[in-house]
N, C-alpha and C positions, 0 to 999 in steps of 0.2 A: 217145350222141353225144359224149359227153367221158368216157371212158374213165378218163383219167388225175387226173379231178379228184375228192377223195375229199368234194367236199360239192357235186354238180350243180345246180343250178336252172334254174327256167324262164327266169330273167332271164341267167343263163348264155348256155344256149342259145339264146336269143334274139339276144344280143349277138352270137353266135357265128355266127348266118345273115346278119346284116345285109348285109356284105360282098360276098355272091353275090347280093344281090338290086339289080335299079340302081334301085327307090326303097328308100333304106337303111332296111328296116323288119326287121325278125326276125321277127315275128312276125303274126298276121293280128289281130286285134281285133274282138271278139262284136259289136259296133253297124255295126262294114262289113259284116260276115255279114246280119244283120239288115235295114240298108238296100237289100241286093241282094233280100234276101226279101220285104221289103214293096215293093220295086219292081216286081217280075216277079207276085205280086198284086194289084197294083193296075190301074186300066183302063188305062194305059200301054203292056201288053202283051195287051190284050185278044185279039190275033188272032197274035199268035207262039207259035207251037209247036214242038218239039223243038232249045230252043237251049241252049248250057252256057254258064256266067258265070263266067269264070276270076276270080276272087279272089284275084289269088296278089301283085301289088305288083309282077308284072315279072319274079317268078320265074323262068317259063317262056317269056321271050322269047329270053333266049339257044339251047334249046333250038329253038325254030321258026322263027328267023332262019337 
């Protein structure tokens, strides 16, 4: 993702996605993963079936708009 940078990081590339996302995150964070997991666990979704949890920050709106 940064080609031209001869010491890449995650904090790099992070910085580097923020921009495309319209909530300015780069990156996802393991405890929002986690809360979407122990929510769809729990009795909340006792009776939903076959649904997907985008976790993206917004990523994918310009896409489906």
């Amino acid at each position: 993702m940064l080609p031209d940078d001869p010491n890449p990081s995650f904090a790099k590339v992070s910085e580097m996605l923020k921009p495309g996302n319209p909530i300015a995150v780069g990156h996802l964070d393991l405890i929002d993963i986690a809360r979407a997991i122990v929510f769809f666990v729990g009795p909340a979704t006792a009776k939903v079936t076959g649904e997907v949890f985008d976790i993206s920050y917004g990523s994918t709106a310009r896409s489906i708009a």
